[in-house]
N, C-alpha and C positions, 0 to 999 in steps of 0.2 A: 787931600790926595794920598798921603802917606797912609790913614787910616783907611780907605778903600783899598792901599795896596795892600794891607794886613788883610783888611776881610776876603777879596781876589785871591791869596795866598792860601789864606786858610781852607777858603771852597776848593782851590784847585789840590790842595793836599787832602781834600776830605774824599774829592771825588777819586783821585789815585789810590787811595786805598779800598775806596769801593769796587774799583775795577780790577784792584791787586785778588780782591776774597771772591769775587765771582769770574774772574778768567776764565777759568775752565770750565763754568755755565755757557759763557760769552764764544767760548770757542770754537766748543761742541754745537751750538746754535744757528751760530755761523755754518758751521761746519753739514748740519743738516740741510738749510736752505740752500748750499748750494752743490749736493748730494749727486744730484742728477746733471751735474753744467755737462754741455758736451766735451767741455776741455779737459772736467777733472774725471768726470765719471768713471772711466775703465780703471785705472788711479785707483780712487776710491773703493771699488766692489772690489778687487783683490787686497786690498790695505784697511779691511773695515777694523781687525783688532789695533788699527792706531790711533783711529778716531774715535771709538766708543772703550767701554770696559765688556771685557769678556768673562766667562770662563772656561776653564781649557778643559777638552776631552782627549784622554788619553789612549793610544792608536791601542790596539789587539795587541795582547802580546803571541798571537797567532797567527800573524797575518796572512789573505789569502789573496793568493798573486792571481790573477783573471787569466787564464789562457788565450794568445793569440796566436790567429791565423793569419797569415801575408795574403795579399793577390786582390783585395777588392778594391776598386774604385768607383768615387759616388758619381752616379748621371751626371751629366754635362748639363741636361736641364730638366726643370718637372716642370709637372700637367699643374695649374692652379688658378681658377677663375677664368677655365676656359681658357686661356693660351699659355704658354710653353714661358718659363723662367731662367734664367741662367743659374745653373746652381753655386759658382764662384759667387757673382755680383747679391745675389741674395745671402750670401754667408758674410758677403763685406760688407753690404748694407746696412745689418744688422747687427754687424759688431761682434762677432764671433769671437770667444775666445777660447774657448775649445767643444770638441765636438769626437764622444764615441760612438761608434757602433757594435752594439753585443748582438751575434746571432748565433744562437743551438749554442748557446753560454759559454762564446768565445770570441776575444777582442777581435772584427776583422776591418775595424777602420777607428784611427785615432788623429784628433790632431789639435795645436793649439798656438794660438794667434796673441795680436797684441798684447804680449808681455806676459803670458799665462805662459806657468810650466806643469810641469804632469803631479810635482809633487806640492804645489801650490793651491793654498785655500782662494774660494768665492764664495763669493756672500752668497747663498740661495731664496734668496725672501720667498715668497709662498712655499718653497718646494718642502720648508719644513713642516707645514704643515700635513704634509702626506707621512716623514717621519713620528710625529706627532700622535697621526691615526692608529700607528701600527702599534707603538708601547701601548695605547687606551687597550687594543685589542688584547694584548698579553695582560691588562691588568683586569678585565674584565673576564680571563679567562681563570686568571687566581682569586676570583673570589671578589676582589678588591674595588671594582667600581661596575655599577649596575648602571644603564645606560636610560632605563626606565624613571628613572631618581628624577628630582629639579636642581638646579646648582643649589638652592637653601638647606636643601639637605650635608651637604655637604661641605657647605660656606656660610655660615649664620651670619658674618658679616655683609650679603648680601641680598638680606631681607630690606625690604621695602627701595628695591633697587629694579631697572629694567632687564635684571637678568635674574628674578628671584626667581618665579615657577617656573622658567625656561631648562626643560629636561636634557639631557646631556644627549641623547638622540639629536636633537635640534640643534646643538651647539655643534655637533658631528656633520650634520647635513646644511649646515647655512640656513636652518630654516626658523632663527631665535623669533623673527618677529619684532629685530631690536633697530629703529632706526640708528643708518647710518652710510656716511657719503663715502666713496673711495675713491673720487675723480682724483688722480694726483696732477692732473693738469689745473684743477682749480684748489689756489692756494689758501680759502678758508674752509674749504674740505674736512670733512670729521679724520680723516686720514693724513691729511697735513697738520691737522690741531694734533692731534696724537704725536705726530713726529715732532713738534715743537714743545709741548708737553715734556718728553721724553728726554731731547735735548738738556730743557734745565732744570731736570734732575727730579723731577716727579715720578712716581712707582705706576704703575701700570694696572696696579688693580684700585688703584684711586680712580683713576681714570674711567675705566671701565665701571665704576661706580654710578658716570656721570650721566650715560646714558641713557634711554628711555624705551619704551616699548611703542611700534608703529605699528603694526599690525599683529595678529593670532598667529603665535607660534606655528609651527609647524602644517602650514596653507601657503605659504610663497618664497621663495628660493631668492635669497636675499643675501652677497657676498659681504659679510661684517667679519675683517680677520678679528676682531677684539674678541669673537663667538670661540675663534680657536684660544686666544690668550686668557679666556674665561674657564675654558677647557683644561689646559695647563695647570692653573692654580687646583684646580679641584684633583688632577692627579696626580699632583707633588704633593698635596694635602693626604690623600687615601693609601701611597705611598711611605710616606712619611721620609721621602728622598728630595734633594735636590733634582729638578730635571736634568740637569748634566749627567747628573748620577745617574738616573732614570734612560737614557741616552746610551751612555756608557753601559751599562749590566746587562740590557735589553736586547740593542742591537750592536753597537762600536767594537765589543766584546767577542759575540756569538759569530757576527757576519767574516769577522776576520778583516774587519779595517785598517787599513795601510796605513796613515799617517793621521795626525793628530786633528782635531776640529774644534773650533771656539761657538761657542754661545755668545751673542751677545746680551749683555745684564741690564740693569737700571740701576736707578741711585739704592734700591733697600736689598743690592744681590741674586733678583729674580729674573729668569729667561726670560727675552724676547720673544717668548714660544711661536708666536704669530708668522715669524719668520727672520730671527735672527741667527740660523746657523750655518757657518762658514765650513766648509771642505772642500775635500779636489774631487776632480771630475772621476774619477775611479771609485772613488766610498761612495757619490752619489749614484752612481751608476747600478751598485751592490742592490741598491734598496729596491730599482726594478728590477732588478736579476729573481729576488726575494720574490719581488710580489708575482712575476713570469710563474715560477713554481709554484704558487699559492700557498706560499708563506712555509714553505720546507729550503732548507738548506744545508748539501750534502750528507741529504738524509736524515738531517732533525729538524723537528716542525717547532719553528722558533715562533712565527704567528700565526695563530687558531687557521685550519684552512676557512672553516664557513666565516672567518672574520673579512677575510681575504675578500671569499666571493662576496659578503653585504657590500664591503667598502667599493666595491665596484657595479654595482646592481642599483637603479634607483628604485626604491619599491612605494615609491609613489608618485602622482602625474604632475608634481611641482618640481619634479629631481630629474628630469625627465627632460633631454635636448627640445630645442623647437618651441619650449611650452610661456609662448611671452604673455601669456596673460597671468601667467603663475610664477615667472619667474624673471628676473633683471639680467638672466643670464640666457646669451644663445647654445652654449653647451649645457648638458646635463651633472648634474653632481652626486657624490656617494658620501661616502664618510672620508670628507678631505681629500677625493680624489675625482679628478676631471672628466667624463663621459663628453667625448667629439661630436658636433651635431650628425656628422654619418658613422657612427660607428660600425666596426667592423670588427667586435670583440678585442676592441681596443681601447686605454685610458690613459690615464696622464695625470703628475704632479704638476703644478706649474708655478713660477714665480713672475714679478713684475718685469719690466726690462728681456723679455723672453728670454727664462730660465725653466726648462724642459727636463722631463723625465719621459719619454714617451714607451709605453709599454704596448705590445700587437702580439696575444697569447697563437693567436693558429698561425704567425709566421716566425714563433720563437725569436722574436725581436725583443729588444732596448736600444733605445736611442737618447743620449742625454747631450745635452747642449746650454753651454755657459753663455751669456752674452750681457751686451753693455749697450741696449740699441737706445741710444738716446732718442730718438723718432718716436719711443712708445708711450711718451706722455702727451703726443699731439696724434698720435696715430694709432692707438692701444687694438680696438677692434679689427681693424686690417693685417696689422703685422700678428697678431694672435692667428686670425685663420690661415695663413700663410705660413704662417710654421708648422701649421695641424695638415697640412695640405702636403707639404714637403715630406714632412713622416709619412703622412700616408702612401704617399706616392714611393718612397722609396720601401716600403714592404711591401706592397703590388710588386716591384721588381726581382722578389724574390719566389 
């Protein structure tokens, strides 16, 4: 018995220090699966630089304060599926935690909820990859990345990989051809494997390595954010920047960015480009302001105008709202950026958990909107058209 309590002893000390050196795998793991609870989640999307590593972008040393105007208030209800909504209970429903309104490029409605302050980062997942689009745009105007190319050109490390011949157009329009699941309601999802992946402590272009090709590139409209994270690599490669940095010099700098913004990293220092970056509702707000202009700001053309118009124009019948035979998506797509099934020369960043950029060029709108709606990972298609329904209805009212 003694000699069993020796060998009991020794496992139980072998296993302590096993759980001592991987804790902060164990943590953060933890910490991913339970991402979205409804209890933590609002917690979580404003607090993501405590749970993961970041890195930090540094505000304008220019910054440029948004003008506002007092006096408006949002409808009491909008039009959406055919009957009449409460505009309150649809902002509470969905977990609102803050919400501006920019019209003729001036603040005239702000506001912000459970625990969100004005000067306070959110996580924006998808929304970055509309930031994303826009530095490609500026590097493709210096010269520096040709859009025409395959990632192999650009990434010898991956050749004989599901993203070798997939041309940077394709990676731009969701159109790689690269199977891959993004139900986050189903927890062995290529999108859940990734989040768990991530968690303990694997690089993201490993990852992306793993992947395969399901159909011909650019023939079907197929949402794979790894398309954007493949993206990334290739223009911090052509760069020869950190994306931070890239981030920083591009837009955080020029726009005149208020307050500071984190990237979130992986274990080998590399952005989240797919949609790990965190800011307050005013710097996200900028980038539709940007894109309203088409791509001038206070008179300097920070991204290409014709970049502008591509990334909003589908110029093929797979990028194209409606087109379900051609595509997994009921909206339309451009170059990382959302086309509404009714458009109304109107688009859209968007992130999971309905995180909103909504841009409407002929009623010189922005509308941007943070949220925490735990309901979108059993509800994802409904509360989508319902926030596209609410934008639109509230630029009808002007």
């Amino acid at each position: 018995m003694r000699r069993l309590g020796k060998i009991l002893g020794v496992l139980g000390l072998i296993l302590v220090v096993i759980l001592a050196m991987n804790w902060g795998r164990i943590w953060k793991l933890n910490a991913v699966v339970h991402l979205f609870d409804e209890d933590r989640i609002v917690q979580n999307f404003q607090n993501m630089d405590s749970i993961f590593n970041v890195s930090q972008v540094q505000r304008s040393s220019t910054p440029f304060i948004i003008p506002t105007k007092t006096g408006y208030d949002l409808p009491a209800t909008f039009e959406a599926n055919a009957t009449y909504n409460n505009t309150n209970e649809f902002l509470s429903q969905s977990r609102t935690e803050g919400l501006m309104i920019v019209k003729n490029d001036s603040i005239i409605y702000e506001f912000y909820s459970n625990g969100l302050h004005k000067d306070e980062s959110h996580i924006s997942w998808s929304m970055s990859k509309s930031f994303t689009s826009a530095i490609a745009g500026i590097l493709v105007n210096e010269g520096l990345l040709d859009i025409t190319k395959p990632v192999s050109y650009y990434l010898d490390d991956f050749d004989n990989t599901g993203y070798e011949s997939v041309t940077i157009k394709n990676l731009l329009q969701m159109s790689s051809g690269v199977g891959f699941n993004e139900d986050y309601g189903d927890f062995n999802s290529d999108i859940n494997r990734f989040g768990r992946v991530f968690a303990l402590g694997n690089s993201l272009q490993s990852f992306a390595k793993t992947l395969n090709n399901e159909r011909p590139q650019g023939t079907y409209n197929h949402y794979v954010s790894m398309d954007t994270q493949v993206l990334g690599l290739v223009m911090s490669k052509v760069a020869g920047k950190s994306f931070t940095a890239l981030l920083h010099e591009y837009l955080w700098e020029p726009l005149g960015m208020q307050d500071d913004a984190q990237w979130i990293i992986d274990n080998t220092g590399f952005e989240v480009v797919l949609g790990g970056l965190n800011a307050t509702l005013r710097d996200y707000t900028k980038l539709g302001l940007l894109y309203l202009n088409e791509g001038n700001w206070q008179g300097k053309q920070i991204v290409p105008q014709d970049w502008v118009e591509a990334s909003i124009t589908p110029d093929a019948a797979h990028l194209k709202p409606n087109q379900s035979l051609l595509s997994s998506n009921l909206g339309g797509y451009g170059y990382q950026w959302w086309l509404p099934q009714f458009p109304n020369n109107d688009f859209l960043a968007k992130g999971i958990y309905d995180q909103y950029i909504y841009v409407n060029k002929e009623k010189r709108l922005v509308i941007t909107k943070l949220s925490a709606n735990h309901h979108f990972k059993t509800d994802k298609i409904s509360t989508q058209a319902l926030h596209e329904q609410f934008f639109q209805y509230v630029a009808s009212t002007f």
